[in-house]
FINU-928347 format. One record per residue (C-alpha): residue number from 1; y negated, z negated, x. Coordinates in Angstrom, 2 decimals. Layout:
k  c2  c3  c1
NUM  Y  Z  X
...
//
This chain:
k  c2  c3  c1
1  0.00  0.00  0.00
2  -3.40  0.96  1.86
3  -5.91  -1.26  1.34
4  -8.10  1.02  -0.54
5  -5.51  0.52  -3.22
6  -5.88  -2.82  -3.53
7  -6.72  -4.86  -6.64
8  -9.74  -6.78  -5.60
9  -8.87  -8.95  -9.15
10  -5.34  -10.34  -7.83
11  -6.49  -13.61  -6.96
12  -8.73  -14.11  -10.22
13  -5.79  -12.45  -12.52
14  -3.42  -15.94  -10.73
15  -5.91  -17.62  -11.91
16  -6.26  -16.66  -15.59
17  -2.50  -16.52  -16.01
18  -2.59  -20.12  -15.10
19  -4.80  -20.91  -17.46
20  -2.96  -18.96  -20.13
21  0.31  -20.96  -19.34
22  -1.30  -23.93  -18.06
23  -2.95  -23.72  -21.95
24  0.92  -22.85  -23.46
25  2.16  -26.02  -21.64
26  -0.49  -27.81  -23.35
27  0.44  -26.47  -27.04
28  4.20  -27.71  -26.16
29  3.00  -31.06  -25.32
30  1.24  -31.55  -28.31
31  4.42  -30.03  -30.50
32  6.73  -32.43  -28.87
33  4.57  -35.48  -28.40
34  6.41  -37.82  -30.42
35  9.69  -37.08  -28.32
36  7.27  -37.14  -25.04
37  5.81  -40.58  -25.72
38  9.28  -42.64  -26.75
39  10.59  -40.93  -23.53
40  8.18  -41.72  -21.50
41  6.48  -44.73  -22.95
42  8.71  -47.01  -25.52
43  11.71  -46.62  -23.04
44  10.70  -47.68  -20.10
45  11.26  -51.31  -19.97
46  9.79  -51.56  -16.53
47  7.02  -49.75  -14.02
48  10.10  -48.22  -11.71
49  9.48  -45.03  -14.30
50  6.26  -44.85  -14.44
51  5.53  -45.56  -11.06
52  7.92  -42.23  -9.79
53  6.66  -39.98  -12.86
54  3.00  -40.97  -11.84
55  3.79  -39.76  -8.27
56  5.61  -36.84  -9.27
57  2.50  -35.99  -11.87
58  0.24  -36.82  -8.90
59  1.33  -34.84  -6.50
60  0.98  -31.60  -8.86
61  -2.14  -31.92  -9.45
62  -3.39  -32.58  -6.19
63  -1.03  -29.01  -5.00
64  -2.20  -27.37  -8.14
65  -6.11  -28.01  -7.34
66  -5.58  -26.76  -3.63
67  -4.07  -23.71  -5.37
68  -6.72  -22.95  -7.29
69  -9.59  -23.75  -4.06
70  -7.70  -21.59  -2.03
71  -7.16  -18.89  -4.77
72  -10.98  -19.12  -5.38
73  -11.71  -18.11  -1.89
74  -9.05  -15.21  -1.66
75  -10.91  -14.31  -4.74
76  -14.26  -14.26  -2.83
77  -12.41  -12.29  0.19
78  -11.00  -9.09  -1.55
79  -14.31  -8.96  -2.91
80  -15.82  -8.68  0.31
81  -13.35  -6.41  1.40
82  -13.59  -3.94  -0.82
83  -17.38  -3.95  -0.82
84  -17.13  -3.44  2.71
85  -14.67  -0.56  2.18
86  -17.07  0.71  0.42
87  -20.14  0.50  3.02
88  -17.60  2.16  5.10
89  -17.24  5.41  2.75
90  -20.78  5.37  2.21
91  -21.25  5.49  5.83
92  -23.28  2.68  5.72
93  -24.81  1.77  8.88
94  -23.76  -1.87  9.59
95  -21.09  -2.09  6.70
96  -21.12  -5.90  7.35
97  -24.74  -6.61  6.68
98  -24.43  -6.78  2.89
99  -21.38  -9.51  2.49
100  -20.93  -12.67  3.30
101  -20.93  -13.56  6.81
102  -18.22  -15.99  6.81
103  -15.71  -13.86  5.40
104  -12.65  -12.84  7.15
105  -13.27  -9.08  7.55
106  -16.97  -9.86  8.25
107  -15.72  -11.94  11.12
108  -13.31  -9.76  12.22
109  -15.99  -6.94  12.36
110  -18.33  -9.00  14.78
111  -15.88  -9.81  16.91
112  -14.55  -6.13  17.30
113  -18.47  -5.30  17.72
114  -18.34  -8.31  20.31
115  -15.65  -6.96  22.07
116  -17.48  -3.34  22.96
117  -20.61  -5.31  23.73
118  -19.26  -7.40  26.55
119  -16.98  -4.17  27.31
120  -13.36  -5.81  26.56
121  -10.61  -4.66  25.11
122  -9.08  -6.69  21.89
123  -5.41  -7.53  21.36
124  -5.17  -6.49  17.42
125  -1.87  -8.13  17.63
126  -3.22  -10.80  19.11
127  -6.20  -11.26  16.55
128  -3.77  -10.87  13.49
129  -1.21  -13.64  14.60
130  -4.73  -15.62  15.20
131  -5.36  -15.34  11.56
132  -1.89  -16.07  10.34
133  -2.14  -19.42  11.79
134  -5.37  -20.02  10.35
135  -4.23  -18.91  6.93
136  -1.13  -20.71  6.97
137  -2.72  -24.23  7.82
138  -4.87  -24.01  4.46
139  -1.43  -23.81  2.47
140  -0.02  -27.02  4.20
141  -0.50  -28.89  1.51
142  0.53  -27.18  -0.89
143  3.52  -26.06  0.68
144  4.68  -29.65  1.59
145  3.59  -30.34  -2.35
146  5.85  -28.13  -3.52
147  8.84  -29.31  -1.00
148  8.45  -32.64  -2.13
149  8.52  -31.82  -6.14
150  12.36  -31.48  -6.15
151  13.11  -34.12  -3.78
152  10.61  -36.80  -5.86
153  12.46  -35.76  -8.78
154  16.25  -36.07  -7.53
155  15.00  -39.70  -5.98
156  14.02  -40.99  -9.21
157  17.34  -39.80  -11.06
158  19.29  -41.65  -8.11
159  16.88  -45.01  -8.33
160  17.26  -44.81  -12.56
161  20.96  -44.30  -12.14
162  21.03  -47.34  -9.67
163  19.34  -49.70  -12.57
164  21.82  -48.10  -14.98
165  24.74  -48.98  -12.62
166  23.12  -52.99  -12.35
167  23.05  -53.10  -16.19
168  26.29  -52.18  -16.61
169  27.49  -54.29  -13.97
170  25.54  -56.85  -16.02
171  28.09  -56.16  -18.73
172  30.87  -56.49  -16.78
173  30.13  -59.82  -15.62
174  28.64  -61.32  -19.37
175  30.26  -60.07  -21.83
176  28.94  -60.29  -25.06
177  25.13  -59.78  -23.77
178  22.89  -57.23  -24.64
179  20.66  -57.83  -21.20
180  23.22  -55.41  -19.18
181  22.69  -52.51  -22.13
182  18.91  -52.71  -22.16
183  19.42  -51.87  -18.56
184  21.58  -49.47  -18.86
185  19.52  -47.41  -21.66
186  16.12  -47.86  -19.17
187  17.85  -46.50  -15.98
188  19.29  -43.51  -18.07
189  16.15  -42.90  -19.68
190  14.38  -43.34  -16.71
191  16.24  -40.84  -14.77
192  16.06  -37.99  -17.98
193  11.98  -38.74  -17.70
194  11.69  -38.33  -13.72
195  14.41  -35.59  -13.84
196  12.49  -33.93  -16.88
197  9.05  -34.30  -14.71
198  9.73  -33.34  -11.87
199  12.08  -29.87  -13.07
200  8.75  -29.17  -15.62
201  6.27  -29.68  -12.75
202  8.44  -27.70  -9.99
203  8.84  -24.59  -12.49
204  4.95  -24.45  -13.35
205  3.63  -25.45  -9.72
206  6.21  -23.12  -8.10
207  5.69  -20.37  -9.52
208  2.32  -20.63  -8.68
209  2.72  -21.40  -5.62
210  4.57  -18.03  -5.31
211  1.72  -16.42  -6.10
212  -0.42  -17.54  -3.99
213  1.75  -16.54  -1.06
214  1.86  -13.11  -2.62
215  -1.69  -13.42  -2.37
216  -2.16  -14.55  1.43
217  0.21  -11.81  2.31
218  -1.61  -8.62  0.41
219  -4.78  -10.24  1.74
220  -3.56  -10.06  5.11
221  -2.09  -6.65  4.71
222  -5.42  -4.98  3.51
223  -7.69  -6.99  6.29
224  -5.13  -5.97  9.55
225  -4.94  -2.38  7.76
226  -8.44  -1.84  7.66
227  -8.27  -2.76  11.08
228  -6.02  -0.61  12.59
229  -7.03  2.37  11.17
230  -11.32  2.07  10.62
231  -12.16  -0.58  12.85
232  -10.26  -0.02  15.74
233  -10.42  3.38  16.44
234  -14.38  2.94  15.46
235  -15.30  0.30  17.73
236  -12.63  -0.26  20.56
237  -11.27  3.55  21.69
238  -7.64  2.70  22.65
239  -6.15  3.80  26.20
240  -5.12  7.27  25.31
241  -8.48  8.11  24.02
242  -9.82  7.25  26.82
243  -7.44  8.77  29.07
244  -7.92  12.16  26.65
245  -11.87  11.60  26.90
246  -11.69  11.38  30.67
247  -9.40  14.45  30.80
248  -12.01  16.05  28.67
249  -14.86  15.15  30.42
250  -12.92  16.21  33.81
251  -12.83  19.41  32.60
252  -16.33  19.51  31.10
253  -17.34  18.88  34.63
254  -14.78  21.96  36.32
255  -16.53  23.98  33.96
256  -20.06  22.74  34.91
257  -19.05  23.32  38.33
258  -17.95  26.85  37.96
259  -20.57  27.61  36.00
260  -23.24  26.41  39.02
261  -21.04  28.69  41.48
262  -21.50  31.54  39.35
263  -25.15  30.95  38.86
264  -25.53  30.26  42.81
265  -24.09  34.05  43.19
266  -26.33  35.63  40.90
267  -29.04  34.28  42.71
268  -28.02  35.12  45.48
269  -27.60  38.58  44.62
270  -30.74  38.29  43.08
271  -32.46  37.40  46.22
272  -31.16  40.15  48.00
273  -32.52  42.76  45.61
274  -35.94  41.24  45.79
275  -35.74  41.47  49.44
276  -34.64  45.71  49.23
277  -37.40  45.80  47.05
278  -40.11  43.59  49.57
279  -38.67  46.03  52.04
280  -39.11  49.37  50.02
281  -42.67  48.37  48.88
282  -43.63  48.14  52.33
283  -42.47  51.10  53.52
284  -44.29  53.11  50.30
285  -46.91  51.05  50.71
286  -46.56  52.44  54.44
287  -46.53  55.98  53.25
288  -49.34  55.62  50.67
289  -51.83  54.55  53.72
290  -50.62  57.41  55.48
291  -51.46  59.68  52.66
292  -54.78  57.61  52.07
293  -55.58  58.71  55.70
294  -54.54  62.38  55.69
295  -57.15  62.59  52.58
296  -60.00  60.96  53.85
297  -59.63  63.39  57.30
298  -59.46  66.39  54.57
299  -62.26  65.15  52.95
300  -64.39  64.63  55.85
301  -63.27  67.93  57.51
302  -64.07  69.38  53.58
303  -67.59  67.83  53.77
304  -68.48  68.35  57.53
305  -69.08  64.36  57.64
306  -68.77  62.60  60.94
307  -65.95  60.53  61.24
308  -66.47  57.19  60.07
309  -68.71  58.23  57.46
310  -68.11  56.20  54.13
311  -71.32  57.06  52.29
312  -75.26  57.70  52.11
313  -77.60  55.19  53.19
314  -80.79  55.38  51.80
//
């Protein structure tokens, strides 16, 4: 997928599907709120339930609300990248000047522009793992949230199960008592509510978390594609272009070369005519006082003048 192609509503269409289910959960907790609140509430003798669903309830929301930050911002990013895709086509003169400046591609495209200034060459592959580390260290969180779902879930099921096993061992030793059967019913109850929790809060956070992956990855996609093939060959020429420029500016210079050699024989020959020519013009010129001098002795002879006579004097 080039990263013209790409939807520059991904992040903000996660985001209004989770409100649309997050909205549908809602409406099902309302139907069933009657079964929710003896589950949760008129069963649970003691805090050991509440205390694991309220860390299991916790811990999604504080996942969820990193999910939607960092969805926000890869919102704000594929907006910047496509406007900046679009400065490109434009042919826009600084293509970075009109988006935010602490955007990824933005900083990507000074430090390419860096790079030329100073006269180094950039590792792409280097720069791209750069960012993948960066990314991946704002989805600690939720990635350890959504780790720890499952697990919170499966150690409240083994903790209710535990209180179910006292209360029955309760019965065993005093029979006749209902103490060991209240305990019984609140560890099995306890472990349907954390169980319930933390499968209900898994599926929903999940998935979203899912998503937001998706979203990282076709972020980073479209940012190291417009990399490779605008940025790059735009602002750091690779080896073999410069090894072809050189080889065309080698020849560019053979030709100069050849061309002065050929220029340096025309003049040359050049020269050498004007020199036949100095030579012939002095030998007409030669001639032509010769002739000058033949008819001035006519003339003089013609005219009976003395010799050296140029004129009248009055």
């Amino acid at each position: 997928m080039g990263s013209e192609q790409m939807s520059r509503r991904y992040s903000r269409n996660i985001l209004i599907r989770m409100v649309v289910l997050g909205t549908f959960a809602a409406g099902l907790i309302v139907w069933q709120l009657d079964f929710l609140r003896a589950l949760y509430f008129h069963n649970q003798l003691a805090t050991v339930g509440w205390l694991i669903n309220g860390t299991i309830l916790a811990m999604f929301a504080t996942g969820l609300g990193r999910i939607v930050i960092i969805l926000r911002r890869y919102m704000g990013e594929e907006l910047a990248l496509a406007e900046f895709l679009a400065n490109l086509r434009r042919g826009v003169g600084d293509p970075g000047d009109s988006i935010d400046p602490e955007s990824i591609i933005a900083q990507r495209f000074s430090d390419l522009k860096d790079a030329r200034r100073h006269g180094g060459m950039v590792d792409h592959h280097a720069l791209a793992a750069t960012l993948v580390a960066t990314l991946s260290t704002e989805t600690s969180l939720p990635k350890f949230v959504n780790n720890m779902l499952i697990l919170t879930g499966v150690f409240g099921t083994i903790v209710s199960l535990s209180i179910a096993l006292i209360g029955a061992s309760d019965i065993l030793a005093a029979t006749g008592t209902s103490n060991g059967i209240g305990t019984v019913i609140q560890g099995m109850s306890t472990a349907l509510s954390t169980t319930m929790t933390a499968i209900a809060c898994y599926f929903f956070y999940g998935y979203f978390y899912m998503k937001l992956t998706d979203s990282q990855t076709r972020l980073l996609s479209a940012i190291e594609h417009v990399t490779a093939t605008r940025l790059v060959p735009q602002l750091q020429p690779s080896p073999d272009t410069l090894v072809s420029q050189f080889a065309g500016l080698m020849r560019s210079t053979e030709a100069l070369v050849n061309r002065m050699q050929s220029n340096s024989e025309q003049f040359d020959g050049v020269a050498k005519e004007m020199h036949g020519s100095l030579q012939q013009f002095r030998q007409e010129l030669g001639g032509l006082s010769s002739g000058m001098a033949a008819i001035i002795k006519l003339l003089q002879e013609g005219f009976r003048l003395p010799p050296g006579t140029k004129g009248d004097k009055q």
